[in-house]
PDB file with SEQRES, HELIX, SHEET and CRYST1 records, atoms N, CA, C and O in Angstrom:
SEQRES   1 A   83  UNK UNK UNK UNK UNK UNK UNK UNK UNK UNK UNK UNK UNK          
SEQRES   2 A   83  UNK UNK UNK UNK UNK UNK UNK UNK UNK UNK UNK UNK UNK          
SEQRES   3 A   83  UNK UNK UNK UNK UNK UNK UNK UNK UNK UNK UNK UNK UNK          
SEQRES   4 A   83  UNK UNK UNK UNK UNK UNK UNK UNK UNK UNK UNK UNK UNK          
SEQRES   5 A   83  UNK UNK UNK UNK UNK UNK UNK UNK UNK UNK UNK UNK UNK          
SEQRES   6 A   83  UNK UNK UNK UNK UNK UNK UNK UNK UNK UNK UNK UNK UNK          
SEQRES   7 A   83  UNK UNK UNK UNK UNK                                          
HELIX    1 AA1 UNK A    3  UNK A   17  1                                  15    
HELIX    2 AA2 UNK A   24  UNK A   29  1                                   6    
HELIX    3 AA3 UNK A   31  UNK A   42  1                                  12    
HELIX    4 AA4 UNK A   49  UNK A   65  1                                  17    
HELIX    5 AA5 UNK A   77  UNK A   80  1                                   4    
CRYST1    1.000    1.000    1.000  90.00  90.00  90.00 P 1           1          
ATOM      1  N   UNK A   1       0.855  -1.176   0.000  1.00  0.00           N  
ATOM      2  CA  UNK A   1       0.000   0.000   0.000  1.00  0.00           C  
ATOM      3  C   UNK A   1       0.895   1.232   0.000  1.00  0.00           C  
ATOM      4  O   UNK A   1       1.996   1.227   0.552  1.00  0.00           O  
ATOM      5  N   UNK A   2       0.393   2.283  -0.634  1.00  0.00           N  
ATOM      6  CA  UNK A   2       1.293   3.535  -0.724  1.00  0.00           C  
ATOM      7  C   UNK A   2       0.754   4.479   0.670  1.00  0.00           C  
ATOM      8  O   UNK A   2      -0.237   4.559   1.395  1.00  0.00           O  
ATOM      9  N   UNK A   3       2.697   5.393   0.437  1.00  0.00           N  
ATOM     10  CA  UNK A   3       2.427   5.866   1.645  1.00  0.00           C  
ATOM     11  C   UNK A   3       1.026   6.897   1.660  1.00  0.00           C  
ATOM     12  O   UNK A   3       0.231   6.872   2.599  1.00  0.00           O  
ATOM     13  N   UNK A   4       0.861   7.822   0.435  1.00  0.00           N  
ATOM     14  CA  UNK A   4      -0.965   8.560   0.375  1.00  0.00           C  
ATOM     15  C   UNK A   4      -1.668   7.601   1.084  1.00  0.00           C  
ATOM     16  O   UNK A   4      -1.899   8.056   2.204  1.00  0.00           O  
ATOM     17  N   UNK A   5      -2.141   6.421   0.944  1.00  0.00           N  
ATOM     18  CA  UNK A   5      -3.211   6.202   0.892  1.00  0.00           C  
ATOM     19  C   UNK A   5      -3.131   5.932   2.670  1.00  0.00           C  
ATOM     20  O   UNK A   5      -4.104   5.942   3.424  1.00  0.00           O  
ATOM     21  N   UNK A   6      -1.704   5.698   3.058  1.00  0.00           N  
ATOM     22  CA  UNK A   6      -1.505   5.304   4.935  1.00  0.00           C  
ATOM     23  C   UNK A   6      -2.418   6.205   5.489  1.00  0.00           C  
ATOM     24  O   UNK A   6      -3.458   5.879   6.061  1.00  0.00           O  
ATOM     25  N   UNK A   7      -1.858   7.771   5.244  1.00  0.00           N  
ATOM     26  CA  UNK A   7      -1.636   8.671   5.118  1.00  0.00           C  
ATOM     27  C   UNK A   7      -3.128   9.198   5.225  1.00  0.00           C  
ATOM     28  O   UNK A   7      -3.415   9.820   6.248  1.00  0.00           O  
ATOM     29  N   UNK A   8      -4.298   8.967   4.068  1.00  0.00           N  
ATOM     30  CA  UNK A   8      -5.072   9.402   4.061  1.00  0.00           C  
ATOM     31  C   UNK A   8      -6.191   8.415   5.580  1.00  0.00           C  
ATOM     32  O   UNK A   8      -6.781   8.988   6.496  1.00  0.00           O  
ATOM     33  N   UNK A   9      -6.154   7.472   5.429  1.00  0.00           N  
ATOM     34  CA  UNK A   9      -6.436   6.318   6.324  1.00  0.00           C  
ATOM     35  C   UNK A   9      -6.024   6.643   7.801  1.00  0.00           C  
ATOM     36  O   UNK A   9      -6.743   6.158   8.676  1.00  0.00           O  
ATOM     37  N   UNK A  10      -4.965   7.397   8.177  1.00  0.00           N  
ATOM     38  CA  UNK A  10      -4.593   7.852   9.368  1.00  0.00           C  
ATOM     39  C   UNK A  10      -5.125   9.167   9.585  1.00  0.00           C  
ATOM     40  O   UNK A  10      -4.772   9.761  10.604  1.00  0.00           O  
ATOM     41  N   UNK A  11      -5.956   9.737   8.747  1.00  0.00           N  
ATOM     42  CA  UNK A  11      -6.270  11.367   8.732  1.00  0.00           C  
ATOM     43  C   UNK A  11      -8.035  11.125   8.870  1.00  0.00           C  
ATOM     44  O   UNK A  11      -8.750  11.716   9.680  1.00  0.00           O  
ATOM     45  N   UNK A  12      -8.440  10.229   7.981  1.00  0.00           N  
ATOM     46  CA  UNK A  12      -9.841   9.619   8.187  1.00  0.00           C  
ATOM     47  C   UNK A  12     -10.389   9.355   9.851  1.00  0.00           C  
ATOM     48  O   UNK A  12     -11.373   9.845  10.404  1.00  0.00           O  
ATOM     49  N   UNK A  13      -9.171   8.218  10.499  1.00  0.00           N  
ATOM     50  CA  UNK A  13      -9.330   8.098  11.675  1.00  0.00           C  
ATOM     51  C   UNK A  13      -9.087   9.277  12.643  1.00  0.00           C  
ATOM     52  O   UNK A  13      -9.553   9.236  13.782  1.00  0.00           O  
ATOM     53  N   UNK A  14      -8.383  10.298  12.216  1.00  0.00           N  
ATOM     54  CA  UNK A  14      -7.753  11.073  13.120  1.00  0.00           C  
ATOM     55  C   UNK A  14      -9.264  12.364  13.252  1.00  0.00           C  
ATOM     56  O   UNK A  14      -9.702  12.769  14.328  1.00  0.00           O  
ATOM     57  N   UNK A  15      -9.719  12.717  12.076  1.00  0.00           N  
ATOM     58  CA  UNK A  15     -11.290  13.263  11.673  1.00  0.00           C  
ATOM     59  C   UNK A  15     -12.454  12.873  12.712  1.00  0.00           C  
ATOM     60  O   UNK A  15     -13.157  13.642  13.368  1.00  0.00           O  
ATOM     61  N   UNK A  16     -12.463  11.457  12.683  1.00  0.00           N  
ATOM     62  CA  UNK A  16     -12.862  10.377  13.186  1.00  0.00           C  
ATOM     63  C   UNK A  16     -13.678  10.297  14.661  1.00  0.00           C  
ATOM     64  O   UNK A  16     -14.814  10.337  15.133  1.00  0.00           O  
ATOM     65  N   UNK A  17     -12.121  10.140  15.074  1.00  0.00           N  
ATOM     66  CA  UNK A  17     -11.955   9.962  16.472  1.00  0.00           C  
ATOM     67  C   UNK A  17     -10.885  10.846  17.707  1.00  0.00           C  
ATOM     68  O   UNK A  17     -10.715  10.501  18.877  1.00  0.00           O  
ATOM     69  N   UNK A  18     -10.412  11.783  17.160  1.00  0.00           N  
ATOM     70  CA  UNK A  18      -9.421  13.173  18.240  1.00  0.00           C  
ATOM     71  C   UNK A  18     -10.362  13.134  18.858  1.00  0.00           C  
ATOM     72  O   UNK A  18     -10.335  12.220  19.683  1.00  0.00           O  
ATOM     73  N   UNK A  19     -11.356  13.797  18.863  1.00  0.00           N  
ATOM     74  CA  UNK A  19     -12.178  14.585  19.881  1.00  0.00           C  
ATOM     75  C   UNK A  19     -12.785  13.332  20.753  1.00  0.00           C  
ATOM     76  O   UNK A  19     -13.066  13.762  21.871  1.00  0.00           O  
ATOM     77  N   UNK A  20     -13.050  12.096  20.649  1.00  0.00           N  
ATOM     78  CA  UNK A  20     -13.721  11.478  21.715  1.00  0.00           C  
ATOM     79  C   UNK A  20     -13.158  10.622  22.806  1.00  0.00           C  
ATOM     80  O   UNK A  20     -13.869   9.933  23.538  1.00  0.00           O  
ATOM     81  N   UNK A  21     -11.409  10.714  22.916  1.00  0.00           N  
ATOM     82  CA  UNK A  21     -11.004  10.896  24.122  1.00  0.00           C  
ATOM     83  C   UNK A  21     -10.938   9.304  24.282  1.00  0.00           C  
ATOM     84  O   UNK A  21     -10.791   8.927  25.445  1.00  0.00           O  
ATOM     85  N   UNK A  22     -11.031   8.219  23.210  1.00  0.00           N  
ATOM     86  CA  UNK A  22     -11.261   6.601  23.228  1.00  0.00           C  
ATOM     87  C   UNK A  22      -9.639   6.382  23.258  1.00  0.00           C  
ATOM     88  O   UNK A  22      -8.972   5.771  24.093  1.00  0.00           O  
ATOM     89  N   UNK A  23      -9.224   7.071  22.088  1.00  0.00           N  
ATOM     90  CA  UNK A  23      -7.669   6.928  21.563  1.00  0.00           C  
ATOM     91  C   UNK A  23      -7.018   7.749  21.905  1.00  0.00           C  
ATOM     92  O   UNK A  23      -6.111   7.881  21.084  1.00  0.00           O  
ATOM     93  N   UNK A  24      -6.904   8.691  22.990  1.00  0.00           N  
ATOM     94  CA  UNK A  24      -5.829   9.544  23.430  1.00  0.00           C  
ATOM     95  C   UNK A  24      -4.527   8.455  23.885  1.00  0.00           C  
ATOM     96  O   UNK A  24      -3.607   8.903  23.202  1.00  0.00           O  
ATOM     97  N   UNK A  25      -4.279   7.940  24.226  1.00  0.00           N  
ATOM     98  CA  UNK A  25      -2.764   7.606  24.130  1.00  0.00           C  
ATOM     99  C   UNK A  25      -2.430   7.046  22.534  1.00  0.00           C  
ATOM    100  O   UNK A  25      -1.228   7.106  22.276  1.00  0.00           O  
ATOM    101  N   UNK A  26      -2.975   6.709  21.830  1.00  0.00           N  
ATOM    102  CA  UNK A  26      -2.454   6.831  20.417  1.00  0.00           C  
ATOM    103  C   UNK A  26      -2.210   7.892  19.794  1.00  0.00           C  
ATOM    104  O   UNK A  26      -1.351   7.969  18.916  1.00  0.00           O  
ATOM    105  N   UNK A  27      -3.090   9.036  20.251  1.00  0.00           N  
ATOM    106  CA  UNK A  27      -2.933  10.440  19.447  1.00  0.00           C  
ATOM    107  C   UNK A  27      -1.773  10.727  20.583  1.00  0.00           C  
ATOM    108  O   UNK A  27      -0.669  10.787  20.041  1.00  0.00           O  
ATOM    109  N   UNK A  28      -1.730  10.881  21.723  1.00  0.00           N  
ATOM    110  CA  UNK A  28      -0.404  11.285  22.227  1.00  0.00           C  
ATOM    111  C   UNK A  28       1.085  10.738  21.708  1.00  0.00           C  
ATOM    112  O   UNK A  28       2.047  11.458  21.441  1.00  0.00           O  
ATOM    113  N   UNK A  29       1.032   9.312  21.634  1.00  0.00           N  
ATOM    114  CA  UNK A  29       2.384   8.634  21.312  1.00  0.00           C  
ATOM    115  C   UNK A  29       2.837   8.938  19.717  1.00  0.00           C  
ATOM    116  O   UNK A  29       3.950   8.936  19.193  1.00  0.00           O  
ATOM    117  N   UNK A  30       1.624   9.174  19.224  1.00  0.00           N  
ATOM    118  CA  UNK A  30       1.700   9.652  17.486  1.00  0.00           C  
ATOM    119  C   UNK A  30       1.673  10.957  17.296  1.00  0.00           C  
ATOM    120  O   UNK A  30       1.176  11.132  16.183  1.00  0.00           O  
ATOM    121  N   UNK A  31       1.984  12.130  17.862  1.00  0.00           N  
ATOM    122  CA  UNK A  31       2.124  13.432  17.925  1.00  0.00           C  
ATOM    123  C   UNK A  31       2.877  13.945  16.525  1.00  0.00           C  
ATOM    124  O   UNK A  31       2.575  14.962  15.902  1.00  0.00           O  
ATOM    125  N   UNK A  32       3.927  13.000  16.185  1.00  0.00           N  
ATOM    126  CA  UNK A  32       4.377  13.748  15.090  1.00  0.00           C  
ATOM    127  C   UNK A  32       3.853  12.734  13.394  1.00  0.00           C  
ATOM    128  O   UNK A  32       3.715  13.143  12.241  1.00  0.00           O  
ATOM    129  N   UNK A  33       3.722  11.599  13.889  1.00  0.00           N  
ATOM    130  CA  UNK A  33       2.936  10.856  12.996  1.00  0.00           C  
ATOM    131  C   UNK A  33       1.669  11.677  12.310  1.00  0.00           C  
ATOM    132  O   UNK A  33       1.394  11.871  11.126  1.00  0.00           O  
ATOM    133  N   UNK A  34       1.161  11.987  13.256  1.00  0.00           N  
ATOM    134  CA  UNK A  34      -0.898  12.481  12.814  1.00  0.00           C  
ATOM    135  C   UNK A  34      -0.402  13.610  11.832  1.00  0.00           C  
ATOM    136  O   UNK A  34      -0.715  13.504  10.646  1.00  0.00           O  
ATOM    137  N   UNK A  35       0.450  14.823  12.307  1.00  0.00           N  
ATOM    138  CA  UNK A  35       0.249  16.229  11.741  1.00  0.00           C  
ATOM    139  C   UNK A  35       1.134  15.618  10.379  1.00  0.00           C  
ATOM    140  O   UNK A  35       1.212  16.493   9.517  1.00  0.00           O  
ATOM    141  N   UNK A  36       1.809  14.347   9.985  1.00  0.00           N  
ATOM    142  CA  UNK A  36       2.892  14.544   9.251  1.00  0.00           C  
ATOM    143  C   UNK A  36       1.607  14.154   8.098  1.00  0.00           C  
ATOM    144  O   UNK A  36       1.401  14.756   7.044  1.00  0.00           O  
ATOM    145  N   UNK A  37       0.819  12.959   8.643  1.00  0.00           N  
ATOM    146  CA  UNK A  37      -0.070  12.209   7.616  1.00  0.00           C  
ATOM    147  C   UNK A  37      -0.938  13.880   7.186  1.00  0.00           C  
ATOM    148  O   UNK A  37      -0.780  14.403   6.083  1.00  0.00           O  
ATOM    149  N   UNK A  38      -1.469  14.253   7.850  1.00  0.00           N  
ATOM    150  CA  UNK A  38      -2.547  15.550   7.385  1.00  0.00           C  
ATOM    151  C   UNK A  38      -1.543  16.291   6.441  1.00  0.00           C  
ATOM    152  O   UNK A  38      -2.032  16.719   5.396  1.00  0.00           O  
ATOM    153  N   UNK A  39      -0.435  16.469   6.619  1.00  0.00           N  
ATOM    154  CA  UNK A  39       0.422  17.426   5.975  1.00  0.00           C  
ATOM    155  C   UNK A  39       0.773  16.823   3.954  1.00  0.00           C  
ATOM    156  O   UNK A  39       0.857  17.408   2.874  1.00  0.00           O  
ATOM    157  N   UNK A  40       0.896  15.040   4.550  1.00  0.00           N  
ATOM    158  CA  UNK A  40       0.871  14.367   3.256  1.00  0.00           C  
ATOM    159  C   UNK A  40      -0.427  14.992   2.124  1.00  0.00           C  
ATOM    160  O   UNK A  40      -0.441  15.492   0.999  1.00  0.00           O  
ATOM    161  N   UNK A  41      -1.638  14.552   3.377  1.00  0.00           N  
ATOM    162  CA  UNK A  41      -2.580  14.790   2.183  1.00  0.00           C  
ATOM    163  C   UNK A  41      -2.657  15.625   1.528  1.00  0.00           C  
ATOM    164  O   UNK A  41      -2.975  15.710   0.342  1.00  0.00           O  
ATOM    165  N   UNK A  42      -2.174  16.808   2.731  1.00  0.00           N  
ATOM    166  CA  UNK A  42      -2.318  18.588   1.874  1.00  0.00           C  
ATOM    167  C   UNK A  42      -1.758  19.031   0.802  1.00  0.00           C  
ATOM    168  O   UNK A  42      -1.981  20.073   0.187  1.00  0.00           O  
ATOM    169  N   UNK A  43      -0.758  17.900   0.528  1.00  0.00           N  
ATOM    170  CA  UNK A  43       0.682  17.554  -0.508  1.00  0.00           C  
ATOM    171  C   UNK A  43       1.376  19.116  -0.034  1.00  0.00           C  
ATOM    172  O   UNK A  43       1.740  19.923  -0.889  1.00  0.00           O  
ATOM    173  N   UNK A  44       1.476  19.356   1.273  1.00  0.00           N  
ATOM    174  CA  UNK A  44       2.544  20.111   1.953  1.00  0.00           C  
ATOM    175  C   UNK A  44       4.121  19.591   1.997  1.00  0.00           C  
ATOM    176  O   UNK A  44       5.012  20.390   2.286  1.00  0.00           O  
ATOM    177  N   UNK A  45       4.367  18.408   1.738  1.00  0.00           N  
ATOM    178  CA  UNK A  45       5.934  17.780   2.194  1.00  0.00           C  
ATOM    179  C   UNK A  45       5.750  17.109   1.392  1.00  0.00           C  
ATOM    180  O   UNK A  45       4.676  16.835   0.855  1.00  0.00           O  
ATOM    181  N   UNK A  46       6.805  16.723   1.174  1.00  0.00           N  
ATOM    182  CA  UNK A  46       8.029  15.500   0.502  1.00  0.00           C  
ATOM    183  C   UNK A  46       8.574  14.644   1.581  1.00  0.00           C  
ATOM    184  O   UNK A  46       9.168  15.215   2.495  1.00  0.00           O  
ATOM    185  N   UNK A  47       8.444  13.220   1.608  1.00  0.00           N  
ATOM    186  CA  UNK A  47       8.933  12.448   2.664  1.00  0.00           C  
ATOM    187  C   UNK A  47      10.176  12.261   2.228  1.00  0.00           C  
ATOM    188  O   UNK A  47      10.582  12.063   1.083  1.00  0.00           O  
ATOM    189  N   UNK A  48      10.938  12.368   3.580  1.00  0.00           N  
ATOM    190  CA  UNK A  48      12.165  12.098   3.407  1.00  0.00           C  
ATOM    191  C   UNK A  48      12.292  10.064   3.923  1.00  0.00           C  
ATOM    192  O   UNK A  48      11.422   9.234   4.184  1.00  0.00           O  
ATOM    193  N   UNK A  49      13.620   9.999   3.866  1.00  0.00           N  
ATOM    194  CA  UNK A  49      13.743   8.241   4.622  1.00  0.00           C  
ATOM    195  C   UNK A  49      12.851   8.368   5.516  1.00  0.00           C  
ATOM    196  O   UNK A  49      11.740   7.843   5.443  1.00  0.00           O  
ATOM    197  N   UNK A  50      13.417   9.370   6.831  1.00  0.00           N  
ATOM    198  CA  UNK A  50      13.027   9.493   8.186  1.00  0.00           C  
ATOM    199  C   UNK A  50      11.713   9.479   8.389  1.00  0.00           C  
ATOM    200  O   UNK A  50      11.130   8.891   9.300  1.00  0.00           O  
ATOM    201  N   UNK A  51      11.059  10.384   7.203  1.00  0.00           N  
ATOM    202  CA  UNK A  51       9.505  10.849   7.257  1.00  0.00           C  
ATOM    203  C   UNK A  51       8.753   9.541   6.978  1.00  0.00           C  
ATOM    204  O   UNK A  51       7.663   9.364   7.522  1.00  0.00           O  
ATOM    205  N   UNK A  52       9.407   8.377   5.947  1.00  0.00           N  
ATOM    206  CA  UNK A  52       8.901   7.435   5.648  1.00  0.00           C  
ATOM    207  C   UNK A  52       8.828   6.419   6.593  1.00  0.00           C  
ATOM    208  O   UNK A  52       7.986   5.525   6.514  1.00  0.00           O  
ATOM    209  N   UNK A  53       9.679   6.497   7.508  1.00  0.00           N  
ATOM    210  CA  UNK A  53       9.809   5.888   8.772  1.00  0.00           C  
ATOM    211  C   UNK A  53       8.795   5.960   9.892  1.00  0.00           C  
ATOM    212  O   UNK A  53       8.322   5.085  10.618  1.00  0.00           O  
ATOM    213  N   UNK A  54       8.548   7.643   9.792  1.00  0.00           N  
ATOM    214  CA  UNK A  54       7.425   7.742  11.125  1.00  0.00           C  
ATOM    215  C   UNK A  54       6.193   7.332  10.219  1.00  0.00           C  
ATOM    216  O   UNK A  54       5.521   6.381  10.617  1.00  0.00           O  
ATOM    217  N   UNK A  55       5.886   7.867   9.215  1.00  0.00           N  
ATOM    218  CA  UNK A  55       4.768   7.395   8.302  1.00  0.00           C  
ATOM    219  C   UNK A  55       4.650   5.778   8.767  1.00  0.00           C  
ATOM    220  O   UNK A  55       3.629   5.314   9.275  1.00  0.00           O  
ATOM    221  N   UNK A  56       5.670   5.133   8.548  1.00  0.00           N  
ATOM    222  CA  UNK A  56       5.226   3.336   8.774  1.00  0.00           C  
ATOM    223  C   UNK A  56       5.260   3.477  10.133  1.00  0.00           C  
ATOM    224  O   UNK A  56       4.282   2.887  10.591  1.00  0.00           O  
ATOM    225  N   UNK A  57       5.800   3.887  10.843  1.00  0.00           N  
ATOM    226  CA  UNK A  57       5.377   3.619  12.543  1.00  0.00           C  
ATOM    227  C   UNK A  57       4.188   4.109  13.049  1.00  0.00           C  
ATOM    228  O   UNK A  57       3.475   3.361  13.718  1.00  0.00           O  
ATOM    229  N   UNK A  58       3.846   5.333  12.815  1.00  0.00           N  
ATOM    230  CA  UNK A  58       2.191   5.503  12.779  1.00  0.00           C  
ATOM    231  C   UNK A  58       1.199   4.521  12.110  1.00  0.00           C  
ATOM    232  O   UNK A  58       0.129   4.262  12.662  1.00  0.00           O  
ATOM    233  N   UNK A  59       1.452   4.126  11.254  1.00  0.00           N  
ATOM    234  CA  UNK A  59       0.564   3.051  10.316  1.00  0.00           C  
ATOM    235  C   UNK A  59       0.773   1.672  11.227  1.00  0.00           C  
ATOM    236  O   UNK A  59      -0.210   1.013  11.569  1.00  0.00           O  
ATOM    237  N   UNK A  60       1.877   1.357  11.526  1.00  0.00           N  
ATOM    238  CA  UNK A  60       1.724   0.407  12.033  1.00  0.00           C  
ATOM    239  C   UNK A  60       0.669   0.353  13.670  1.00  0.00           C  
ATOM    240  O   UNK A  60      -0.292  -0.355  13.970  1.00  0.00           O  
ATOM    241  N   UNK A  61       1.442   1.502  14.478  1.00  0.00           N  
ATOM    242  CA  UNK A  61       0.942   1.395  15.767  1.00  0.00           C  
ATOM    243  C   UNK A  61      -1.142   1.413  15.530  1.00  0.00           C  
ATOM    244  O   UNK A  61      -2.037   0.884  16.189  1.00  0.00           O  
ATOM    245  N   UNK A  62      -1.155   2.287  14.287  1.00  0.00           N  
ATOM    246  CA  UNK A  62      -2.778   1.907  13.867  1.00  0.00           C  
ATOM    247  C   UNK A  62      -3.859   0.764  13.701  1.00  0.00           C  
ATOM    248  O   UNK A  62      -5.013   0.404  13.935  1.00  0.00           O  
ATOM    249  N   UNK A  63      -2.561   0.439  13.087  1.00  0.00           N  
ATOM    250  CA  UNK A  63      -2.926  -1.590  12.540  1.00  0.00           C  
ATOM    251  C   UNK A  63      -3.020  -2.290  14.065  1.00  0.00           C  
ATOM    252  O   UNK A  63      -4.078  -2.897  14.231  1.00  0.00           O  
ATOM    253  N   UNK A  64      -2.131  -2.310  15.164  1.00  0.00           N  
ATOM    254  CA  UNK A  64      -2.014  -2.866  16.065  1.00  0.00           C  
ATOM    255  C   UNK A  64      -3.675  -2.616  16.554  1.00  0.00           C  
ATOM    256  O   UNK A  64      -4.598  -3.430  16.584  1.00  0.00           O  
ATOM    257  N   UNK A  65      -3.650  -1.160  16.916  1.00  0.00           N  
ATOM    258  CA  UNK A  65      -4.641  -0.896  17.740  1.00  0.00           C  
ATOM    259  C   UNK A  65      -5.870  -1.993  17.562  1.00  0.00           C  
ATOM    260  O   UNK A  65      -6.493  -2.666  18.384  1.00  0.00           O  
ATOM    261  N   UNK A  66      -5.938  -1.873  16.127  1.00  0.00           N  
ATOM    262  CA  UNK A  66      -7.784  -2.743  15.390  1.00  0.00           C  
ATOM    263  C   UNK A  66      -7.390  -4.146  15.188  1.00  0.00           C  
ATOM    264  O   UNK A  66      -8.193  -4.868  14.596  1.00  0.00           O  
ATOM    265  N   UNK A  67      -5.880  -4.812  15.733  1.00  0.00           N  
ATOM    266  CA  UNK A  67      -5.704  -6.264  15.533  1.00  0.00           C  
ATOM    267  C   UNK A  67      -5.602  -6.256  13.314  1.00  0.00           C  
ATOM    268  O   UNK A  67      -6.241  -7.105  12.693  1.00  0.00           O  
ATOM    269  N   UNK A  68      -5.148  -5.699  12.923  1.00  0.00           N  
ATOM    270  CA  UNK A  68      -5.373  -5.587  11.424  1.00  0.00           C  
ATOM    271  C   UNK A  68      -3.643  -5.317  11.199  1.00  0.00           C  
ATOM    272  O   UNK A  68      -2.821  -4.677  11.855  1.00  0.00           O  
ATOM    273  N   UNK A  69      -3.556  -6.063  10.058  1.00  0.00           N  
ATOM    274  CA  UNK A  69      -2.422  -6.961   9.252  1.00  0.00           C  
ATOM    275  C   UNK A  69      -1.910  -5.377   8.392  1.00  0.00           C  
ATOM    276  O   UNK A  69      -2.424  -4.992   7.341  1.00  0.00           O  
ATOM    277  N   UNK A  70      -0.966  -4.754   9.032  1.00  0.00           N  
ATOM    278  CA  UNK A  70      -0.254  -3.220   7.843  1.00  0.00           C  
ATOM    279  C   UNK A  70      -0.062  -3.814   6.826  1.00  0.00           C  
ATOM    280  O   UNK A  70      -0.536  -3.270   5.829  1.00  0.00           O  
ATOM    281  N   UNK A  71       0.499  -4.814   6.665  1.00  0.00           N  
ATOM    282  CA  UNK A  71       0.761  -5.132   5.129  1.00  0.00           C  
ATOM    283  C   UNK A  71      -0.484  -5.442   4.124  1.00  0.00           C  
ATOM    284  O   UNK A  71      -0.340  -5.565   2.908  1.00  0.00           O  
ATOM    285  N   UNK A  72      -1.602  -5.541   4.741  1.00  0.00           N  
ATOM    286  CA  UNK A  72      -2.705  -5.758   3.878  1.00  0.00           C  
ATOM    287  C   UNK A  72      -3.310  -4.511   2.982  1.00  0.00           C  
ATOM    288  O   UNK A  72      -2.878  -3.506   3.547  1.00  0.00           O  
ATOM    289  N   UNK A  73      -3.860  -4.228   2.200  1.00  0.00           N  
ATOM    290  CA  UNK A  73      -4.489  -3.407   1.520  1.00  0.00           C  
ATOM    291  C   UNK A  73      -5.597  -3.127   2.203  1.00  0.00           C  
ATOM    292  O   UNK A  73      -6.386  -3.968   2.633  1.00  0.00           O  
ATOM    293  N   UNK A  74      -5.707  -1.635   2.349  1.00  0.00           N  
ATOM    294  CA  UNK A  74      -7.278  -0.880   2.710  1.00  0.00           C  
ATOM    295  C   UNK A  74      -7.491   0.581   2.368  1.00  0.00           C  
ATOM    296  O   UNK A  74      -6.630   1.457   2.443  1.00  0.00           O  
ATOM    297  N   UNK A  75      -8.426   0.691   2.083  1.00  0.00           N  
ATOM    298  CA  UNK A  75      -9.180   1.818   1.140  1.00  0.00           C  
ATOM    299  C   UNK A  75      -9.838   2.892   2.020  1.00  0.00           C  
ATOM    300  O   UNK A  75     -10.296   3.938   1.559  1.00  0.00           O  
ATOM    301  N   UNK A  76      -9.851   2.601   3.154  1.00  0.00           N  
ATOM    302  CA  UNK A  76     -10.853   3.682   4.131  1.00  0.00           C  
ATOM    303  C   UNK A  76     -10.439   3.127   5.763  1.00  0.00           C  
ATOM    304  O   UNK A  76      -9.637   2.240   6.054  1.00  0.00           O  
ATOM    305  N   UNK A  77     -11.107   3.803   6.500  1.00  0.00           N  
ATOM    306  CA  UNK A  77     -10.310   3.619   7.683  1.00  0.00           C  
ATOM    307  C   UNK A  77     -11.583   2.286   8.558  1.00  0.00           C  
ATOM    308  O   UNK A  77     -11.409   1.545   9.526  1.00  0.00           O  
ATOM    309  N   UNK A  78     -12.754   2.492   7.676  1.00  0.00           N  
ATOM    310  CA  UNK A  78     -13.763   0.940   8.212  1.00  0.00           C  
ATOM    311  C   UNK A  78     -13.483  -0.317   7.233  1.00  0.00           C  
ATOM    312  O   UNK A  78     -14.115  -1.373   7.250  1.00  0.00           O  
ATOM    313  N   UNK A  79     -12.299   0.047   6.290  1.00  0.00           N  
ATOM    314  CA  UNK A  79     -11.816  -1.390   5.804  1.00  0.00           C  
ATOM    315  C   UNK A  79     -11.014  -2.073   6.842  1.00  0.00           C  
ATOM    316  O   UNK A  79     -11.149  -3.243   7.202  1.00  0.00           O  
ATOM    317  N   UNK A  80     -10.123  -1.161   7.302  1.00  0.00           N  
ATOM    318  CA  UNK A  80      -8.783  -1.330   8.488  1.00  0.00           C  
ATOM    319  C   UNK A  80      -9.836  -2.190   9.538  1.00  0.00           C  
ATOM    320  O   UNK A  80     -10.007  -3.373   9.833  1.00  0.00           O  
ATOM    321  N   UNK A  81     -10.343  -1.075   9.860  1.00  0.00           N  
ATOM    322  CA  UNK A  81     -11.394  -1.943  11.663  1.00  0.00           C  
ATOM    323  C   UNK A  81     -11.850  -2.522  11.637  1.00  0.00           C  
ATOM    324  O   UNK A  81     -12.195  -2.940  12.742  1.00  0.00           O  
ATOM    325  N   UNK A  82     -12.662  -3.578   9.858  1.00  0.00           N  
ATOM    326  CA  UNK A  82     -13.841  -4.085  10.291  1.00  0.00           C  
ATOM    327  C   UNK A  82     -13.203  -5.600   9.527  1.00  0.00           C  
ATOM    328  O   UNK A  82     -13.930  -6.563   9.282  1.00  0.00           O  
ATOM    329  N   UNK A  83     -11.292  -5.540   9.143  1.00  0.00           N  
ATOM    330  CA  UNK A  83     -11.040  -6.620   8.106  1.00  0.00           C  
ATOM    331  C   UNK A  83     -11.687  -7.216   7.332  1.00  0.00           C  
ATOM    332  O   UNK A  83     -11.160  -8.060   6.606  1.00  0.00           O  
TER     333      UNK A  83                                                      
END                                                                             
């Protein structure tokens, strides 16, 4: 899966769910993850290695959360949660 689409999938959830206080230690531990994915979509940046790095560590710690496979393909953020 490309990094856009992580990217957009981490911004869906982030829309989502910030405000209801379920996932605050994910939005805390992902502090620079969340603003980097919103910044992708805005096509504000160019990922560097590093950027591609937190990009997959946010994606991943996401996948963990919903028990869902990062390496799999998903299109929206209720493909991710609902496998």
């Amino acid at each position: 899966m490309d990094n856009r689409t992580k990217a957009e999938i981490l911004v869906q959830f982030t829309q989502d769910e910030f405000n209801s206080g379920e996932y605050e230690e994910f939005f805390d531990y992902n502090d620079l993850g969340i603003p980097l994915s919103i910044a992708i979509v805005q096509d504000m940046v160019i990922l560097t290695d590093s950027g591609e790095e937190l990009l997959e560590e946010t994606w991943k710690d996401l996948c963990l959360l919903f028990d869902a496979n990062p390496d799999n393909e998903y299109e929206t953020i209720d493909d991710l949660t609902t496998k």
